[in-house]
C-alpha positions in Angstrom: -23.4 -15.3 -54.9 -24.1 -17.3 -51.9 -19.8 -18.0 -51.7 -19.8 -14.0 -52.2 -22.0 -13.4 -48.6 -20.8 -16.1 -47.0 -17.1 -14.7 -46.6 -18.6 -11.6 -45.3 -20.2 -13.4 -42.2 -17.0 -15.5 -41.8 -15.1 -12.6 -41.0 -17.5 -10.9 -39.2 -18.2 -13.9 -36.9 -14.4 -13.7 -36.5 -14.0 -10.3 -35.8 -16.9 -10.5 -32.7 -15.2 -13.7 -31.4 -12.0 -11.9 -30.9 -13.7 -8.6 -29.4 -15.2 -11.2 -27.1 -11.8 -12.7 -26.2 -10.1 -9.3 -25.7 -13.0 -7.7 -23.7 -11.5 -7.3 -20.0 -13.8 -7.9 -17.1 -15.5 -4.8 -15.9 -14.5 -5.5 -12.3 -11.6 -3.4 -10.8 -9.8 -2.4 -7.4 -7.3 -2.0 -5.2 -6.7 -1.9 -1.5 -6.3 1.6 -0.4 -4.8 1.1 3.4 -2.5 -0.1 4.3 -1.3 1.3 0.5 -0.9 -1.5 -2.0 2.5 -0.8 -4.4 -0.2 0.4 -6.8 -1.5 3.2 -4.5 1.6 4.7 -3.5 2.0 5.2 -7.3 -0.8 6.3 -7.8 -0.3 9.1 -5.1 2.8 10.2 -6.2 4.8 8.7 -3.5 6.7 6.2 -5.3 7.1 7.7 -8.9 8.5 6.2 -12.2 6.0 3.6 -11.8 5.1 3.8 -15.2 1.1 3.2 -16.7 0.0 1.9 -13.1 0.3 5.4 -11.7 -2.9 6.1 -13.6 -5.2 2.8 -12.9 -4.5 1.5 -10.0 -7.0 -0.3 -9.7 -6.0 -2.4 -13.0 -4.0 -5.2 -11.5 -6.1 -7.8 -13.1 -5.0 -11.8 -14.1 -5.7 -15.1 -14.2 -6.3 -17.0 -10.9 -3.7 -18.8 -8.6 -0.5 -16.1 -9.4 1.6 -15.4 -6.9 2.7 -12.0 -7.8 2.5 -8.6 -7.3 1.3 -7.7 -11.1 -1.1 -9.9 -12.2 1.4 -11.3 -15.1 1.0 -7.6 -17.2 4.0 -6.5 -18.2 3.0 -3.2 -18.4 2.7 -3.3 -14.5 6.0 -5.4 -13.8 7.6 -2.8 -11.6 5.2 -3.9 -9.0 6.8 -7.0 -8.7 10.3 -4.8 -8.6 11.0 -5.7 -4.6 14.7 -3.7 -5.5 12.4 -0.5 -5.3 12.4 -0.2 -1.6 8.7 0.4 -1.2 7.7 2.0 1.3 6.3 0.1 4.1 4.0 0.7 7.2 4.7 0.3 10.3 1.4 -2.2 12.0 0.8 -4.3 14.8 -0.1 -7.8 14.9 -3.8 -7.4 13.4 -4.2 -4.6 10.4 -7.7 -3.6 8.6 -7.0 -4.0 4.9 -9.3 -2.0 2.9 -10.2 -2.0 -0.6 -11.8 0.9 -3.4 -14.0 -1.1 -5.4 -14.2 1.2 -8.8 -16.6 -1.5 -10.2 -18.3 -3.9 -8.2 -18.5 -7.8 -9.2 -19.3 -10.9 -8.2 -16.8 -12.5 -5.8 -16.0 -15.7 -5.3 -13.0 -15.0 -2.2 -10.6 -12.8 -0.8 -7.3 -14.3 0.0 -4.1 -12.7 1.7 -0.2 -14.2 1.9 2.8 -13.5 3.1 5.4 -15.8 1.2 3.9 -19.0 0.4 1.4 -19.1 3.8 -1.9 -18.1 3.1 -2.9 -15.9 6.4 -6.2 -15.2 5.5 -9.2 -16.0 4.0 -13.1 -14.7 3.1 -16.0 -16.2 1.5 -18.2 -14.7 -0.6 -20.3 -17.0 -2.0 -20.5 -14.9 -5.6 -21.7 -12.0 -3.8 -21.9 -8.4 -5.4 -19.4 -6.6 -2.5 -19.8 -3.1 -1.5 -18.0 0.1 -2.7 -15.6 -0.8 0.1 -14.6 -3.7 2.2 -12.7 -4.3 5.0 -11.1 -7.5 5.8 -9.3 -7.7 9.7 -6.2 -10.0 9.0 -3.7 -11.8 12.0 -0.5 -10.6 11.7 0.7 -13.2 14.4 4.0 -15.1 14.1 4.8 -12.2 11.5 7.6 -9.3 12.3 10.1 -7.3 10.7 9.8 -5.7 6.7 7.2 -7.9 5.0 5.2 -8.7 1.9 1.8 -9.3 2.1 -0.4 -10.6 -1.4 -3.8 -9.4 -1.1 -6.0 -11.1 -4.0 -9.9 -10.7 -5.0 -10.9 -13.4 -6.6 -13.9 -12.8 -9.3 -17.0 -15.2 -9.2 -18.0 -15.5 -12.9 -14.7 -15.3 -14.3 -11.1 -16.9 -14.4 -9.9 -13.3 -13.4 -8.2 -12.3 -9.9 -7.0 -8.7 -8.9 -3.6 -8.7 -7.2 -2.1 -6.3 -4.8 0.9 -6.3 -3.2 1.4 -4.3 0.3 4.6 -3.8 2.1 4.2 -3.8 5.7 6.9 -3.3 9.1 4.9 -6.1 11.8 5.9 -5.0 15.4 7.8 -1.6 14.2 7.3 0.5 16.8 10.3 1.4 18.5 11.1 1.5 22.5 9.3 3.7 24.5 12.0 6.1 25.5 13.6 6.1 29.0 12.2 8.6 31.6 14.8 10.8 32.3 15.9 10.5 36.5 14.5 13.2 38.7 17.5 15.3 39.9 18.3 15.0 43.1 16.4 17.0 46.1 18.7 19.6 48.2 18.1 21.0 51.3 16.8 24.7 50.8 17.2 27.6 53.2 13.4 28.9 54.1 12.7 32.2 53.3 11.8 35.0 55.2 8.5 35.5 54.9 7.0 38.5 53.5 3.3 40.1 53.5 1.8 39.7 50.1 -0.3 41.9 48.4 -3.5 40.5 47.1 -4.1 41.3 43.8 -6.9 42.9 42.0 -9.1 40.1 40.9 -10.7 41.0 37.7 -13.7 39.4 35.5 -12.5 37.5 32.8 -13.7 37.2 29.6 -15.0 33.8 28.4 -12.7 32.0 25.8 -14.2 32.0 22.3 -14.4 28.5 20.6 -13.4 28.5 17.0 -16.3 27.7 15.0 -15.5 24.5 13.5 -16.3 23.6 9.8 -19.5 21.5 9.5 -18.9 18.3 8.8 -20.0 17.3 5.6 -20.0 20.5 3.7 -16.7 21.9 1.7 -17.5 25.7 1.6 -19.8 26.5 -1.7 -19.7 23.0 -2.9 -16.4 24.2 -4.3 -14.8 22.7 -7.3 -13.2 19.1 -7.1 -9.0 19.5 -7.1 -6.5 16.7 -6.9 -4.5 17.3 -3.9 -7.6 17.8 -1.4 -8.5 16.5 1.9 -11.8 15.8 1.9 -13.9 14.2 4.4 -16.7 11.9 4.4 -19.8 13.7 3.7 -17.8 16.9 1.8 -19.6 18.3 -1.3 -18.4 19.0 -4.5 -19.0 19.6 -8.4 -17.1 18.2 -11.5 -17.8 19.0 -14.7 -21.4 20.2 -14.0 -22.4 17.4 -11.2 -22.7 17.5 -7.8 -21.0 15.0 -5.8 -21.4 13.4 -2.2 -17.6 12.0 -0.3 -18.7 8.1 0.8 -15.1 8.4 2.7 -12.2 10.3 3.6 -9.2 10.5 1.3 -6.9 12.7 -0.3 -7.6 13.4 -3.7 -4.8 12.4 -6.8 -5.5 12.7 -10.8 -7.1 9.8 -11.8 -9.7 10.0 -8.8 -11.8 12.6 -10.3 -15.6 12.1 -9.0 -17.6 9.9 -12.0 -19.2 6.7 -12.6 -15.5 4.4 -11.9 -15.0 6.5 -8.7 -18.6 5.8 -6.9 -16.2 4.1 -4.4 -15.7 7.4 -3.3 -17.9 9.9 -5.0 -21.6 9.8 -4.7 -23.7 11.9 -6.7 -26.3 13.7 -6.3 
């Protein structure tokens, strides 16, 4: 009898060490601006991205890759550079900002272009905000790049990867002024009385009244496809929800618990 139960527990100790193994980590994001490769999919910009078009925010490996999807295979076409991503055009310093759907303790943030690492943040295992912002030198850098933005989790061996494709210095010339024509001599005129003309009151202009900031009319009904603006109101599914910052809204960024980045509620 005591062989019979102790198969049982054998298999069930078995069975809970491989849920352990396969349990991802709850941490997840993606930098939203410039757009990572993940976020243009996710928008619609780039399409035939495959699964990564719905989590975004997914990108998640083992620490010290070097690539643009975390070693998934699921998400190799973000490591496709044959694609011809879009890039945008920045200057020689650009805010990189990230949409934390989960927040986590951090060990660093780390950014490269090729094998230089450009940046780097310390966070000491820090629980980071909804969003954070990291100002990044772009000097030395020009023309079509590749830049590797990485969060690297504290408690885990786990690192999100994003890749963002960026044109350093891609402003074009500031056009020519065209040359004033040249002044001729004019005959003067004979001069004539005017007649002054009725002066009458004018009406003030009328100001639009602008929206108030903060309110979308009625609270109306979350949509994908929607400006909204820090502050904006809406419902979904029966809640009420606060904007924490401006975006445009996509399927997949539906206001609930993995989008407080963006949706408060209340």
């Amino acid at each position: 009898m005591r062989r019979l139960v102790a198969y049982p527990l054998m298999a069930l100790g078995l069975v809970t060490a491989s849920l352990a193994i396969a349990s991802p980590a709850s941490a997840h994001g993606y930098v939203s601006s410039p757009p990572s490769r993940q976020a243009l999919c996710a928008s619609g910009r780039v399409g035939d991205c495959g699964p990564i078009q719905y989590e975004p925010q997914s990108v998640e490996g083992p620490k010290g890759q070097r690539n643009c999807h975390g070693g998934l295979a699921q998400f190799a076409v973000l490591n496709d550079d044959s694609r011809n991503w879009p890039a945008t055009s920045v200057g020689s310093s650009v805010t990189f900002n990230w949409v934390l759907t989960a927040r986590h303790s951090t060990s660093s943030w780390e950014y490269y272009i090729g094998s230089r690492r450009i940046a780097f943040f310390e966070d000491g295992g820090r629980q980071p905000n909804a969003t954070v912002s990291h100002q990044v030198s772009l000097a030395g850098f020009s023309g079509r790049q590749k830049l590797l933005a990485i969060w690297n989790i504290g408690d885990t061996p786990m690192a999100f990867y994003n890749c963002i494709d960026l044109q350093v210095g891609g402003g074009g010339p500031s056009p020519t002024a065209a040359p004033s024509p040249t002044a001729r001599p004019s005959a003067s005129p004979t001069a004539r009385p005017s007649t002054r003309p009725t002066v009458r009151p004018s009406s003030p202009a009328v100001s639009p009244t602008p929206r108030p900031t903060g309110t979308v009319p009625g609270g109306a009904q979350w949509a994908p496809g929607t400006t909204y603006r820090t502050g904006d109101e809406v419902t979904y599914q029966g809640v009420r929800y606060r904007c924490r910052q401006s975006h445009t809204s996509i399927v997949t960024w539906e206001p609930s618990y993995y989008t407080l980045a963006l949706w408060l509620p209340i």
